[in-house]
C-alpha positions, 0 to 999 in steps of 0.5 A: 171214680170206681166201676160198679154194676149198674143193674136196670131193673127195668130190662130184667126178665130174671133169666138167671143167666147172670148167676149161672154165668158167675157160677161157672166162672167162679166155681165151675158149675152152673149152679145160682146157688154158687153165684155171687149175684142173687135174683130177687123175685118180687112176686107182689109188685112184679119186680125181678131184680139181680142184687150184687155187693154194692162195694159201699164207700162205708161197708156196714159188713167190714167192722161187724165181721168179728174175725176181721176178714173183710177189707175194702181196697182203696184202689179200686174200692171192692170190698173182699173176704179174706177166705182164711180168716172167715169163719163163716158167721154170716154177720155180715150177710145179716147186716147187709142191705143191699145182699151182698155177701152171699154163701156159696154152697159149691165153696162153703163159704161166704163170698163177695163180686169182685167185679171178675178182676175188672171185666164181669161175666154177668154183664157180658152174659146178660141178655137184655142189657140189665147189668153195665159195668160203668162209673157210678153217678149218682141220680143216673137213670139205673144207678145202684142205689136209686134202683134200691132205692125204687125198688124198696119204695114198690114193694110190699113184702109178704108176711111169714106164717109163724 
């Protein structure tokens, strides 16, 4: 079974250290902005949470990309963007449930974890132990998508002004 980052929303003190720890590794500046991991701060439920791709066994973003530059490796199970063939739509940032295609404003381009080749900065950087980088099992305390899962359930989202 594939490795992934398991993120315990409960050991998250949104401290950033993991997006600017990515940020360094991937483009050489600390910079969120530039990271792969994003953290969601749920002011109204008091959640704060790092979201990364969650490299889904049926990614939603590889057959909207109109260009077709997202893959999925059947070896190791990423999902990856070919930086040549993208064309920076951002359909599959606004198809994406879990926010795992993100922009990077340091690369201006639209970029995916990649797990750092099979050893993340992020996880090594944590400070709390928030972030593991496990097997998936399903139904496992901190697991990827019963964490999505409990956090969609607690929180209310606020409303624009138009």
């Amino acid at each position: 079974m594939p490795k992934t980052i398991i993120i315990d929303k409960d050991k998250c003190t949104g401290c950033l250290m993991c997006a600017q720890v990515c940020s360094l590794v991937k483009t050489g500046t600390f910079n969120p902005a530039a990271s792969r991991i994003r953290i969601v701060d749920w002011e109204a439920s008091g959640i704060t949470n790092p979201l990364v791709c969650q490299h889904c066994a049926e990614p939603v973003c590889l057959p909207a990309c109109p260009e077709g530059a997202i893959s999925k490796d059947p070896g190791s199970g990423l999902v990856r963007i070919d930086p040549e063939a993208c064309v920076n739509c951002s359909v599959c940032r606004r198809l994406c449930p879990y926010a795992g295609p993100v922009y990077s404003s340091v690369e201006q381009r639209v970029v995916l974890c990649d797990h750092c080749g099979g050893e993340p900065a992020c996880v090594g950087a944590c400070p709390t132990g928030a972030l593991e980088y496990a097997e998936y099992q399903p139904g496992r305390p901190g697991a990827r998508l019963q964490a999505m899962a409990e956090i969609r359930s607690t929180v209310t989202r606020k409303e624009r002004p138009r």
